[in-house]
C-alpha positions as CSV (number, residue, x, y, z in Angstrom):
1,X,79.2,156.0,28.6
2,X,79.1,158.0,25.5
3,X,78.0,162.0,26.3
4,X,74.8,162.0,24.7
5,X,73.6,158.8,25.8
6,X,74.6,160.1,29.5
7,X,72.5,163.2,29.0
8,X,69.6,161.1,28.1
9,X,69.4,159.3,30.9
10,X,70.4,161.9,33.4
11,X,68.9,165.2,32.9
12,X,65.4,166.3,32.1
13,X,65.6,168.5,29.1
14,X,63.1,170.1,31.0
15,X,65.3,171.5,33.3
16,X,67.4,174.6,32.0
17,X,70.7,173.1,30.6
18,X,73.6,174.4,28.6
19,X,76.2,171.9,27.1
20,X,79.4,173.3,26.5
21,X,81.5,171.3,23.7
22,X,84.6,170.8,23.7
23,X,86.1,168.2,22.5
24,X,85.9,166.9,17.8
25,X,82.1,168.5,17.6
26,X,81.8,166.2,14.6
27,X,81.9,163.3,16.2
28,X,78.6,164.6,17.6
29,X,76.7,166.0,14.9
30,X,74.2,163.5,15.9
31,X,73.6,163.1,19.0
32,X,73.3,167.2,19.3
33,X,70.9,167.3,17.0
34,X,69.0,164.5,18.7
35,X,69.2,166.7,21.8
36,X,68.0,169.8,20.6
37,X,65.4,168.1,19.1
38,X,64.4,167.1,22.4
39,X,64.8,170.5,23.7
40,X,68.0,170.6,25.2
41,X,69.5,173.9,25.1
42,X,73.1,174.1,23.3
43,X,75.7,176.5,24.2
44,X,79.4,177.7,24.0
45,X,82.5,176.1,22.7
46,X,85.6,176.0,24.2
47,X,87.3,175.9,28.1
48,X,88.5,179.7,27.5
49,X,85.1,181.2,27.1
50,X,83.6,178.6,29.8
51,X,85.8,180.1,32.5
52,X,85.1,183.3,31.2
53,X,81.2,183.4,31.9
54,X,81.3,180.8,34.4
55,X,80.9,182.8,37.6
56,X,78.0,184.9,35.4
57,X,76.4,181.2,34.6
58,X,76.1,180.4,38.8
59,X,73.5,182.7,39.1
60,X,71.6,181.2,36.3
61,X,68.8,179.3,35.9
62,X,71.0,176.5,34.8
63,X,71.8,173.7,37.2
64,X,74.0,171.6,34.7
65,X,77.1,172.5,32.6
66,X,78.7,169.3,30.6
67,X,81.7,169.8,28.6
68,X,83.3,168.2,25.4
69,X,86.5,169.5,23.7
70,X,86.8,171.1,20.6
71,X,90.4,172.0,18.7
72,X,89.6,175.5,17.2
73,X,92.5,178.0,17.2
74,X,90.4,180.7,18.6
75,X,87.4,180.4,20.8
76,X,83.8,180.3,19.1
77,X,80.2,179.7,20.0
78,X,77.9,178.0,19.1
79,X,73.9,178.2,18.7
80,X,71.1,177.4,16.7
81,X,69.1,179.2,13.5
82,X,65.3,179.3,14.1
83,X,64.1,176.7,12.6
84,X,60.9,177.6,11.3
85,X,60.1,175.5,8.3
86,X,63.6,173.1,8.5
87,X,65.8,171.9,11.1
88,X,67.6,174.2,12.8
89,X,71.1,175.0,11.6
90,X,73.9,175.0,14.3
91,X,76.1,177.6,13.5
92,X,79.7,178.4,14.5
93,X,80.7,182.5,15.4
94,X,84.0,183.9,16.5
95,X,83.6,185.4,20.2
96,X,85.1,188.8,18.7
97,X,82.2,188.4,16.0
98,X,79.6,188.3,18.8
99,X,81.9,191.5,20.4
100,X,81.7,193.3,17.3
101,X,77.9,192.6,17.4
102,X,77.3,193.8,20.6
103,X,79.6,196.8,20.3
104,X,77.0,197.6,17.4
105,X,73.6,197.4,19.6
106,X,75.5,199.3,22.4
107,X,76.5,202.3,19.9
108,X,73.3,202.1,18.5
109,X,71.1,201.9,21.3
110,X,73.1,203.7,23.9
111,X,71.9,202.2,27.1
112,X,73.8,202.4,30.4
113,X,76.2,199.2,31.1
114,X,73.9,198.3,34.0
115,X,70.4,198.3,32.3
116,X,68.7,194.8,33.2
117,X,67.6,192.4,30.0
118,X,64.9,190.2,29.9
119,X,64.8,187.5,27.3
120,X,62.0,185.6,26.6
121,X,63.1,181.9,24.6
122,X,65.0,178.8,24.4
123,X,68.9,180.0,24.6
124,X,70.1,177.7,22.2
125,X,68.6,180.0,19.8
126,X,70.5,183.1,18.3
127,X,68.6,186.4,19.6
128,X,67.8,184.6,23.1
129,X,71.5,183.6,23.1
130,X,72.9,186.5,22.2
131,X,70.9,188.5,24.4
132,X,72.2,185.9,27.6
133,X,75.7,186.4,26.3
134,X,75.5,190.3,25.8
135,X,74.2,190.7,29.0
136,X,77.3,188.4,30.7
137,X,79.4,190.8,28.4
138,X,78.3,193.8,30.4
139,X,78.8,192.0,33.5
140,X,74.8,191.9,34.4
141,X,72.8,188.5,34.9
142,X,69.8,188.7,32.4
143,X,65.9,187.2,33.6
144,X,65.5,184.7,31.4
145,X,62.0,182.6,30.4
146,X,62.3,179.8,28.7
147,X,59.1,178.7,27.8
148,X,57.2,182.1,26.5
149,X,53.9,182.9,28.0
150,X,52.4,186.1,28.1
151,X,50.9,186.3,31.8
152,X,54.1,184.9,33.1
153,X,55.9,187.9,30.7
154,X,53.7,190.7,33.1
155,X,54.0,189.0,36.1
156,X,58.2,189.0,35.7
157,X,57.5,192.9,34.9
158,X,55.5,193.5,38.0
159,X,58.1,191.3,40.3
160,X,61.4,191.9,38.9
161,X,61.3,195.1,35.9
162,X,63.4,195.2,33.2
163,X,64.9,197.7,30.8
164,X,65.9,195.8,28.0
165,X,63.9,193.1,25.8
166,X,64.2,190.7,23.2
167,X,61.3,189.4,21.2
168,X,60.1,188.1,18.0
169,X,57.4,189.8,16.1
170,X,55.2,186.9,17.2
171,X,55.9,187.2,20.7
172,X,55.1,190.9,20.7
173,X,51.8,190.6,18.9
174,X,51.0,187.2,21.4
175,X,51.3,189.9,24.2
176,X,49.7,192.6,22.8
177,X,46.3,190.1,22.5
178,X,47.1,189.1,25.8
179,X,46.8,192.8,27.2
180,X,44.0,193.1,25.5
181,X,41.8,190.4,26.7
182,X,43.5,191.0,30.1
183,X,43.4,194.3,30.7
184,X,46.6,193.9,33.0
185,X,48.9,197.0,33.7
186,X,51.1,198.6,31.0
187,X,55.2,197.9,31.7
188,X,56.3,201.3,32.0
189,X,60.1,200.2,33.0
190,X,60.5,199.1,29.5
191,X,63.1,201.4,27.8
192,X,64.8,199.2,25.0
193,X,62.7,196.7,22.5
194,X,64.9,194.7,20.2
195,X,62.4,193.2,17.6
196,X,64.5,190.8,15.6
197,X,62.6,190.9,12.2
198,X,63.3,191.3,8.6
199,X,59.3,193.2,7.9
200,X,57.5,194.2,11.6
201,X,53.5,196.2,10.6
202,X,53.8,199.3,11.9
203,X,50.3,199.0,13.6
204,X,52.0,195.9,16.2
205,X,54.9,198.5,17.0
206,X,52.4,200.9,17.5
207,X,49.8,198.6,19.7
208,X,53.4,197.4,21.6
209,X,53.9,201.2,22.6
210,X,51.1,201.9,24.2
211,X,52.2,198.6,26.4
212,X,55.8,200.1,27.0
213,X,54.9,203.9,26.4
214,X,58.7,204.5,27.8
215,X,60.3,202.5,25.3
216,X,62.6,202.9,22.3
217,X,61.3,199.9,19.7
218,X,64.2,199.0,17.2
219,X,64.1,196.8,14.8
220,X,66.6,194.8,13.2
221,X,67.6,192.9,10.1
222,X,69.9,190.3,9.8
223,X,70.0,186.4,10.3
224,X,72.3,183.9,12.7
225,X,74.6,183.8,10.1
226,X,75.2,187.5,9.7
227,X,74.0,189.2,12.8
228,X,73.2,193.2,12.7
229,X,72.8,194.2,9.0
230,X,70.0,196.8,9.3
231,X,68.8,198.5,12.0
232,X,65.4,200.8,11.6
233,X,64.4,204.0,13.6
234,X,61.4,205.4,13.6
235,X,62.0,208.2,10.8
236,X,63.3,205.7,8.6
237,X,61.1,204.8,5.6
238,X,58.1,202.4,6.4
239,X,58.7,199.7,3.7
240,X,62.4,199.8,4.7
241,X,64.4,197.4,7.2
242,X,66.4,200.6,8.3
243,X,69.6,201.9,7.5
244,X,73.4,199.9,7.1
245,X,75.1,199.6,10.5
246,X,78.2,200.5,11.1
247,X,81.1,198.2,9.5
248,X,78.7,196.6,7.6
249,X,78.8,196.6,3.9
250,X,76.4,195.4,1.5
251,X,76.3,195.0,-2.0
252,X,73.3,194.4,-4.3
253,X,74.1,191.6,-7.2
254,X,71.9,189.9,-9.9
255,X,72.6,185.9,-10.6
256,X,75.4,186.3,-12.4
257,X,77.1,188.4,-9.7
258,X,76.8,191.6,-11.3
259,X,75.6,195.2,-9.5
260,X,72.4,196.9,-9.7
261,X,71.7,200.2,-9.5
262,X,70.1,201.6,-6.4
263,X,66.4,200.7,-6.2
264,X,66.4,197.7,-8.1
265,X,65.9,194.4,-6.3
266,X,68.9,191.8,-6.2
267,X,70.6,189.4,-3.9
268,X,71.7,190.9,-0.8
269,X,75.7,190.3,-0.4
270,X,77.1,191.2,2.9
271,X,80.3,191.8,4.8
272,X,81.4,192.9,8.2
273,X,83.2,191.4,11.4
274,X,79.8,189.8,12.4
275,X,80.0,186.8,9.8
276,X,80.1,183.1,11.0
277,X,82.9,181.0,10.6
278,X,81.0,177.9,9.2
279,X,77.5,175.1,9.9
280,X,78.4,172.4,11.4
281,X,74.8,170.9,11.2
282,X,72.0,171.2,8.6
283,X,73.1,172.7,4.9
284,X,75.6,174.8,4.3
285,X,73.8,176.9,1.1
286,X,75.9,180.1,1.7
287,X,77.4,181.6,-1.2
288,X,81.3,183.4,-0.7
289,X,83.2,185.4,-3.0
290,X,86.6,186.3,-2.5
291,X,86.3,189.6,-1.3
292,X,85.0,188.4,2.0
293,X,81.4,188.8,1.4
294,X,78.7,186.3,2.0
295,X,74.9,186.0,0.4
296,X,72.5,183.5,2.1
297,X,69.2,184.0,-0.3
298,X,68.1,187.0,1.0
299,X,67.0,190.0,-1.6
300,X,66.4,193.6,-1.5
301,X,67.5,196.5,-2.7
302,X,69.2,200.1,-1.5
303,X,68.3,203.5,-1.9
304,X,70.5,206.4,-2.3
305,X,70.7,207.5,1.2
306,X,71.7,203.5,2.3
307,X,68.5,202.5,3.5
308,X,67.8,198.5,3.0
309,X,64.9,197.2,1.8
310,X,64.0,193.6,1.9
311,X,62.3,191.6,-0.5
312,X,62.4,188.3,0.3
313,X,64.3,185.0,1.2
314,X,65.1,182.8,-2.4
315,X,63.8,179.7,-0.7
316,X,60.6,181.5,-0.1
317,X,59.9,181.4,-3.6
318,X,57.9,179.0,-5.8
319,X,56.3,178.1,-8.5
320,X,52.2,178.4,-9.2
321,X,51.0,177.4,-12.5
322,X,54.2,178.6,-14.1
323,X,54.1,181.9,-12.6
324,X,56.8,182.5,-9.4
325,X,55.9,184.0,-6.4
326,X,57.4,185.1,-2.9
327,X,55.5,183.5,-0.1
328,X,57.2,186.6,1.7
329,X,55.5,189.1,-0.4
330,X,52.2,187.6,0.1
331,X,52.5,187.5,3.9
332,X,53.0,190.9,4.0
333,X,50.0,192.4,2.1
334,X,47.9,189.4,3.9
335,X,49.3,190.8,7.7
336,X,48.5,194.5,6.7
337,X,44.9,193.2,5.3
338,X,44.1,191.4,8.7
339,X,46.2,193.6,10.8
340,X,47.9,190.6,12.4
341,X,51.1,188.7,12.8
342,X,50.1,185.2,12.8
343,X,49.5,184.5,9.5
344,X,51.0,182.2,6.7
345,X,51.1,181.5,3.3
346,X,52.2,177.9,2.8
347,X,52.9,176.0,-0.3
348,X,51.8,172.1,-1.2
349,X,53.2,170.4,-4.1
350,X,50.5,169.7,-6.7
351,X,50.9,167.4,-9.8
352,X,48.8,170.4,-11.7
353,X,50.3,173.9,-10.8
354,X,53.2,172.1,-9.3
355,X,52.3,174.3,-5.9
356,X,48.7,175.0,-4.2
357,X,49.0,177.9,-1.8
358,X,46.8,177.3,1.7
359,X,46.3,180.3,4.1
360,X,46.8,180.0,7.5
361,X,45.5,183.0,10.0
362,X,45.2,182.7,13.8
363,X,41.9,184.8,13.6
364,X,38.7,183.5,12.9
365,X,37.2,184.7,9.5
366,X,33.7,184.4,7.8
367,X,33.4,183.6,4.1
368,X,33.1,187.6,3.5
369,X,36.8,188.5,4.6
370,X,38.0,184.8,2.6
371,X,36.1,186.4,-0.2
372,X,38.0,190.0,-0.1
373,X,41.4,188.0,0.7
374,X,40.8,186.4,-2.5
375,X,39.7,189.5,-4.1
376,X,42.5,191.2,-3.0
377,X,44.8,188.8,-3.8
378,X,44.1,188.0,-7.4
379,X,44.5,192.4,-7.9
380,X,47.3,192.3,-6.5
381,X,49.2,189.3,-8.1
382,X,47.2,187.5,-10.4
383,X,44.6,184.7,-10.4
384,X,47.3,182.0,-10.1
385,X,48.0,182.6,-6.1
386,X,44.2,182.7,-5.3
387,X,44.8,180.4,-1.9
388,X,43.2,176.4,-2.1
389,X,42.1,177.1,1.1
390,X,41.9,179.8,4.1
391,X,42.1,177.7,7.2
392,X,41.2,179.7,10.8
393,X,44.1,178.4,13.8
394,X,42.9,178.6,17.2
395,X,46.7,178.2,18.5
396,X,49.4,179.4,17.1
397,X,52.0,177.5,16.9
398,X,55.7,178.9,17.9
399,X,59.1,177.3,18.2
400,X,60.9,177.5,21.5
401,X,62.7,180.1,19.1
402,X,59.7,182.0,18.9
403,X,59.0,182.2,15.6
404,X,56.3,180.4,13.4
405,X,56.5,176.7,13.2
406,X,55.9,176.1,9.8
407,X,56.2,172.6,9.8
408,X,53.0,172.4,12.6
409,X,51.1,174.7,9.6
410,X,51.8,172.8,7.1
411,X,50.5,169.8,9.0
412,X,47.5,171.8,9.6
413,X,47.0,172.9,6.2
414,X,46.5,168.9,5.3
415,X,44.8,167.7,7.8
């Protein structure tokens, strides 16, 4: 029986799985996707690493490890992008790249080998993966929640206490309403928070300390593709995503692959020993140049003193009326208005302005604040992004990545 059709019949995606691959991956392109669509969760490549973090994976959660083969000359894994408006992208790291990566956080962060790592998310994503795998590296079996909730988030504090966690911006500000409306007891244990973000508002890192008054809250900057590009500190400028980490190297290039002088926004270009080797599912829309660096839309600029700044992802921006736009941009002045994470600006093609732009906020709102959003909007930008329509979510909806789901918003936004 073909692999995929046996793990459809046989396991309850459900239940925690990891397949590891190794056998001709693209003879499965597929069926993978099918299963991580389904919520399987999708891990390492090749029989080397397998038997590496086997004994580590026996005290997992997992009850099932399948195997294909896979003829790469030097052992890789394998995990997914988030997702949040497109299918996921599976992409395909060196294990020395995911090494180098977590020789960074250590060097940066500076934690004892032993400290004890909770991740909240699907594994088959890259932060929640890389957290399981970083954890195996230092020899320590991470507590791991699949599905995120915030009351089972406390009760794991209050049972079992971690040191280390990994969350999305989302996630953090989904707990800090929880504590809120809860009132349940702060986690004191908490001494690391890696907050994988490209923009986090100051006011959720502040809400999150008084939560985890203990803990050092790091943010970082970066994608699947790349890893650690940024990380930011707390005396490092607010609008900034922090300074360069070590080994990485970043240039700033216009469209015709030219530099820019410090403080002028261009396409971020990036290289270090963190990069993938290639996508074996979804579009491939990196650029490469031959000196080893790699661009995958993002802009920004740097200051003098090497601090990033981001500006926004290329396929974030679109066209209203004539006039272009980054949906980023607006996100960011709308979260600072409303003082909130879950919000989103999305974008429906019109025959007329070729995009209407709908609002989507997980607070409830009365025509006054819709009438100051606009306000505010139109001074800030111009009359051409004044939204179609400001539309109140009473769930927000996240990905097993734990980011946005776009695509649910979007089917919100048309009703």
């Amino acid at each position: 029986m073909e692999f995929v059709a046996f793990v459809g019949e046989n396991i309850n995606p459900k239940e925690e799985l990891l397949l590891f691959l190794e056998e001709d991956i693209l003879q499965h392109l597929k069926g993978l996707q099918t299963l991580q669509g389904k919520g399987y969760s999708i891990g390492i490549i090749n029989k080397h690493l397998l038997n590496h973090f086997n004994h580590r994976f026996e005290k997992t959660p997992f009850s099932y490890l399948y195997t294909f083969t896979i003829p790469l000359e030097t052992p890789h894994l394998l995990c997914f992008s988030a997702g949040s408006s497109k299918l996921p992208k599976a992409v395909l790291r060196t294990h020395t790249s995911w090494i180098s990566s977590f020789s960074i956080q250590q060097q940066l962060l500076e934690y004892p080998m032993n400290t004890k790592c909770l991740i909240i998310g699907k594994l088959s994503h890259s932060l929640h993966f890389f957290g399981l795998l970083e954890s195996f590296h230092r020899n320590q079996l991470p507590e791991v929640l699949p599905v995120f909730s915030p009351k089972r988030f406390f009760e794991l504090c209050r049972k079992n206490p971690p040191d280390l966690l990994y969350a999305t911006p989302s996630q953090l500000w989904l707990l800090v309403k929880y504590h809120e409306q809860i009132a349940c007891p702060s986690v004191s244990t908490l001494k690391f928070i890696l907050l994988g973000g490209a923009r986090v508002q100051p006011a959720l890192i502040s809400a999150f300390q008084k939560i985890a008054p203990r803990a050092a809250i790091r943010v970082f900057f970066g994608a699947t593709e790349t890893s650690y590009i940024s990380f930011k500190k707390a005396d490092d400028p607010v609008d900034s995503v922090g300074k360069l980490c070590p080994g990485v190297a970043v240039q700033i290039l216009d469209k015709k692959h030219q530099f820019v002088p410090n403080g002028t926004t261009g396409f971020i270009w990036v290289k270090s020993n963190q990069l993938l080797s290639k996508i074996i599912l979804g579009s491939d829309t990196i650029d490469r140049n031959q000196e080893g660096y790699v661009c995958i839309g993002d802009r920004g600029y740097l200051d003098d003193s090497n601090h990033l700044y981001f500006k926004g992802r290329n396929d974030q921006v679109v066209t209203v009326a004539g006039q272009k736009i980054s949906l980023d941009a607006l996100e960011e002045t709308l979260k600072s208005l409303l003082n909130t994470e879950e919000i989103a600006v999305i974008n429906i093609p019109d025959l007329v302005k070729e995009n209407e732009l709908y609002i989507l906020v997980s607070k409830v709102i009365n025509q006054e604040i819709k009438k100051n959003i606009r306000f505010e909007l139109q001074t800030r930008f111009g009359s051409f992004v004044v939204p179609k329509k400001i539309i109140s979510v009473s769930k927000w909806p996240l990905l097993a990545s734990g980011k946005t789901n776009r695509t649910q918003l979007k089917k919100i936004a048309l009703g």
